[in-house]
Short mmCIF file of the C-alpha atoms (twelve columns), coordinates in Angstrom:
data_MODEL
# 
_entry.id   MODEL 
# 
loop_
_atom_site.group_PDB 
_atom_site.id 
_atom_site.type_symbol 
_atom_site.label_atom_id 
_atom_site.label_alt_id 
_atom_site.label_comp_id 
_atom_site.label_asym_id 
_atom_site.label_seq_id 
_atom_site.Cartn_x 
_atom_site.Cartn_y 
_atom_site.Cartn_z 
_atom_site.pdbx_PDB_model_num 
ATOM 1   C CA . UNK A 1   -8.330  7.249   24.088  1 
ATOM 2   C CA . UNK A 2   -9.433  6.854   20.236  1 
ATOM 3   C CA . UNK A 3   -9.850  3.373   19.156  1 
ATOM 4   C CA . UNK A 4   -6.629  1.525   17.265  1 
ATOM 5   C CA . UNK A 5   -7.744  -0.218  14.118  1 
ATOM 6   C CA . UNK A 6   -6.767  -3.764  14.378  1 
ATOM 7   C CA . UNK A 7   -7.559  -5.066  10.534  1 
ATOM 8   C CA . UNK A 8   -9.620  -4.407  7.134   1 
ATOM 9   C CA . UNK A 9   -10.191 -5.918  4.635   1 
ATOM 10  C CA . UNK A 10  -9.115  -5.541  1.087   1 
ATOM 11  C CA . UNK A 11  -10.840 -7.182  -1.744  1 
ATOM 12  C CA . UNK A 12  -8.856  -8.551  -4.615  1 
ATOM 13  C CA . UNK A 13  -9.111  -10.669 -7.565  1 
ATOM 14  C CA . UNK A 14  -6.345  -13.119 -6.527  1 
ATOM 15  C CA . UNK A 15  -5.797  -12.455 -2.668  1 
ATOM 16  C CA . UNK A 16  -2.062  -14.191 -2.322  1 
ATOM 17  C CA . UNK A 17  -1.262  -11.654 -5.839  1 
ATOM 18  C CA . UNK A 18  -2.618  -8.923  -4.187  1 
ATOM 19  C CA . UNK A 19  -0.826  -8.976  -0.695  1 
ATOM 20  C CA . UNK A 20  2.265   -10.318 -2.371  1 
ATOM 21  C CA . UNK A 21  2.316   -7.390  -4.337  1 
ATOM 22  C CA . UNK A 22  2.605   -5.418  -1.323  1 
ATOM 23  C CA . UNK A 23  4.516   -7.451  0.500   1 
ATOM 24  C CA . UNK A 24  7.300   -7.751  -2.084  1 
ATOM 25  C CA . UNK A 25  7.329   -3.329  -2.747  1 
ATOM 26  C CA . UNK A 26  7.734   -3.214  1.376   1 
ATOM 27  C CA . UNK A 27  10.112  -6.036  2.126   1 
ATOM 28  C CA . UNK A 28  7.651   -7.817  4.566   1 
ATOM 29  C CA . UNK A 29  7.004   -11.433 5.075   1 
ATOM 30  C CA . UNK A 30  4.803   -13.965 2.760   1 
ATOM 31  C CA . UNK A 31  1.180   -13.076 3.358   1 
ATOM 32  C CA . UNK A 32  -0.345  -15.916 6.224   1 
ATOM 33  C CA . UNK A 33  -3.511  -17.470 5.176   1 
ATOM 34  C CA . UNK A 34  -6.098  -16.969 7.876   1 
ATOM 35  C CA . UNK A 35  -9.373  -18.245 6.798   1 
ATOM 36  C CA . UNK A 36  -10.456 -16.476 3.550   1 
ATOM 37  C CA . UNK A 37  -7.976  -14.465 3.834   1 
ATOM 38  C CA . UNK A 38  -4.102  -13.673 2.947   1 
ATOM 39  C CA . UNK A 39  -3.121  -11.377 5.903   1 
ATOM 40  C CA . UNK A 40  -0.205  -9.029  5.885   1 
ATOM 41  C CA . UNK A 41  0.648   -8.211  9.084   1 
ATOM 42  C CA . UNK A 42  2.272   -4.292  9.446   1 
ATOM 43  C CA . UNK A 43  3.330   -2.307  12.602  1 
ATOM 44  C CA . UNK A 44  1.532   -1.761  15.412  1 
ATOM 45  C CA . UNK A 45  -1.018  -5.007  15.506  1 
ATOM 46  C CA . UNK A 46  -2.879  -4.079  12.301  1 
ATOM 47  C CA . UNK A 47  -3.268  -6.406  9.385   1 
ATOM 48  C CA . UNK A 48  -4.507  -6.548  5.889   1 
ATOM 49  C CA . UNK A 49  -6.568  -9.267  5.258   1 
ATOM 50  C CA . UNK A 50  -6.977  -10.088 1.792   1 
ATOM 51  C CA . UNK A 51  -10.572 -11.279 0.184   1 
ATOM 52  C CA . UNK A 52  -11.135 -12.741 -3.082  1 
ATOM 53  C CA . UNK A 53  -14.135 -10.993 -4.800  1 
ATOM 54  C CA . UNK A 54  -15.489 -11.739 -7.734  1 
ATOM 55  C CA . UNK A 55  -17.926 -8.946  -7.948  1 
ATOM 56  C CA . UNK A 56  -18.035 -7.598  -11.622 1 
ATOM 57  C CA . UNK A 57  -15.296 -4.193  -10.161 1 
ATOM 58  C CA . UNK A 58  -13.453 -3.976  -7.317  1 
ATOM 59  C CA . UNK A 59  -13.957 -0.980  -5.250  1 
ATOM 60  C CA . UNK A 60  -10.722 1.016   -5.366  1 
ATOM 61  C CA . UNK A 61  -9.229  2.044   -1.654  1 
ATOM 62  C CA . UNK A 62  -6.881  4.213   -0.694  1 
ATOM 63  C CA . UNK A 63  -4.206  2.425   1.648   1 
ATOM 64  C CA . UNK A 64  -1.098  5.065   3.106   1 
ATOM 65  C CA . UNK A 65  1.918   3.417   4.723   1 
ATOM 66  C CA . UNK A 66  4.380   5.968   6.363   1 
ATOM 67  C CA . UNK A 67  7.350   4.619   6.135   1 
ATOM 68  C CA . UNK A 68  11.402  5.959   7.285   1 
ATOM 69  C CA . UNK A 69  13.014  7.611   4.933   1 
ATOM 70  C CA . UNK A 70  15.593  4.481   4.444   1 
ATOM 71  C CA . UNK A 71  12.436  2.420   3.208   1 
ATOM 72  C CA . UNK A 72  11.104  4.678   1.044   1 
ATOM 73  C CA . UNK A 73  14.661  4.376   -0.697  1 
ATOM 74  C CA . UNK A 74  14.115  0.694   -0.947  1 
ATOM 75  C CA . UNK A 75  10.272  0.671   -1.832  1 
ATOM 76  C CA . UNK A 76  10.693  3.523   -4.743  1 
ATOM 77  C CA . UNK A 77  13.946  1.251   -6.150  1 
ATOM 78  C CA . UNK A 78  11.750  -1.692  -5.769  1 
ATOM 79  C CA . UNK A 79  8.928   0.080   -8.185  1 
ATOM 80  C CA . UNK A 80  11.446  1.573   -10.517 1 
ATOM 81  C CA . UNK A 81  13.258  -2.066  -10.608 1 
ATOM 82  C CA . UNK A 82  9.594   -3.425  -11.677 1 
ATOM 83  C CA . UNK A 83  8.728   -0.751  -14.539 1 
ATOM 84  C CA . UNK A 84  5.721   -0.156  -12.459 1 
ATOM 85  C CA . UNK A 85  3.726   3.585   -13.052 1 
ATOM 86  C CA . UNK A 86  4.082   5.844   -10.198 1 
ATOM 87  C CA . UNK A 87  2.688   8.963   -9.391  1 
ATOM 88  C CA . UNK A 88  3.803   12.406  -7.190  1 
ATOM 89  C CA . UNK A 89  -0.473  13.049  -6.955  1 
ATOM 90  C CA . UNK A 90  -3.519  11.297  -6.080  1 
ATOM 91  C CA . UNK A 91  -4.808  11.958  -9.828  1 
ATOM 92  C CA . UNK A 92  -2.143  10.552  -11.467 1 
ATOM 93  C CA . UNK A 93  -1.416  14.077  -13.416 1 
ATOM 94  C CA . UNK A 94  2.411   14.004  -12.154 1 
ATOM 95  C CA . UNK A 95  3.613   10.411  -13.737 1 
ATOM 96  C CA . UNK A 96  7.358   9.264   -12.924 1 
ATOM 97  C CA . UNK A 97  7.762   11.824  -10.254 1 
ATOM 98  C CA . UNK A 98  7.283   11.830  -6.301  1 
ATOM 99  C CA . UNK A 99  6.094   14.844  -4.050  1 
ATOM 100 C CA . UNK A 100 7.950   16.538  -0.898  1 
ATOM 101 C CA . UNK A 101 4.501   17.395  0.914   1 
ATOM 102 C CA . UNK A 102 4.752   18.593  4.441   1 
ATOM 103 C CA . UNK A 103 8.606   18.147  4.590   1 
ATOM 104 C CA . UNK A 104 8.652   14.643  3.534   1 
ATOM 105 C CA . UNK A 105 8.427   12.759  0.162   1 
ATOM 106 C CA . UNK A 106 5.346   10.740  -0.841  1 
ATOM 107 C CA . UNK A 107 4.308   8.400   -4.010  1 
ATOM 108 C CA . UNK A 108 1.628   7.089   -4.924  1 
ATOM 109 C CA . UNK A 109 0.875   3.555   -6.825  1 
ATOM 110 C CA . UNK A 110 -1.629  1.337   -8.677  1 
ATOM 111 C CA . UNK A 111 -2.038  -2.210  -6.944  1 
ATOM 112 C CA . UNK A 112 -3.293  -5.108  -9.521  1 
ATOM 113 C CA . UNK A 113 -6.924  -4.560  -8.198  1 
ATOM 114 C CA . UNK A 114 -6.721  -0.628  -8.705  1 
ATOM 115 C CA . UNK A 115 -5.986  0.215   -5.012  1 
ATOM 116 C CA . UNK A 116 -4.121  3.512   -4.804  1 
ATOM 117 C CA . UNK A 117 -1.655  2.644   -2.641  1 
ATOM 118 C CA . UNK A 118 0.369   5.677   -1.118  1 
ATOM 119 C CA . UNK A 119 3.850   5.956   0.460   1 
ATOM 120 C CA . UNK A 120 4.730   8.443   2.666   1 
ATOM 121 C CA . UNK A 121 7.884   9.739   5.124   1 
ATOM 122 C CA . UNK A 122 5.968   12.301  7.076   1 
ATOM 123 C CA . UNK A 123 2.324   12.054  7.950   1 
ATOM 124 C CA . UNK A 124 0.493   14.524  6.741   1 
ATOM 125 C CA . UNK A 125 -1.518  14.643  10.190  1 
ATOM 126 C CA . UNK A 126 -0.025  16.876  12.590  1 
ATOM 127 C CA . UNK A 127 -0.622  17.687  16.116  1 
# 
């Protein structure tokens, strides 16, 4: 059996900001403080765990949440409600849009830290 990841870490500028921000687009509780961290718990066990860095530039990650399609609904009207930039592409070359890869639809985000952050309705990894 593969292994299950169980948390990682995300560093951040303001941790509570950052995980708030995501917490707010998905409709999930207030991030938990758990030592240096802000954790966001999600499905299945894993969490986020939120680090303040103050390294001169954050390291941008890539973070995709597949989500039903009912959510995605609520998370896109929850970006479009904030003005924030969205993207149908990794390389932000399709702005305002979203993509219908693999029989699904999928958009992609800018967190305050510059973490793409990626919603999809269909994984894009098949059996």
């Amino acid at each position: 059996m593969p292994a299950r990841l169980d948390h990682t870490i995300v560093r951040s500028r303001d941790r509570f900001a950052a995980a708030r921000f995501l917490t707010e687009l998905i409709g999930a509780p207030e991030p938990k403080p758990f030592g240096p961290f802000a954790s966001v718990p999600l499905e299945g066990g894993v969490t986020l765990d939120y680090l303040d860095d103050d390294a001169p530039r954050i390291v941008s990650q890539h973070l995709a949440f597949l989500v039903g399609e009912d959510e995605f609904d609520e998370i896109l009207g929850r970006i479009q409600e904030r003005a924030l930039p969205y993207w149908a592409d990794p390389y932000h070359r399709e702005p305002q849009r979203i993509n219908h890869r693999y029989g699904g639809r999928g958009v992609y985000i800018d967190d305050p830290d510059g973490h793409s952050i990626e919603f999809i309705t269909h994984t894009y990894v098949t059996g």
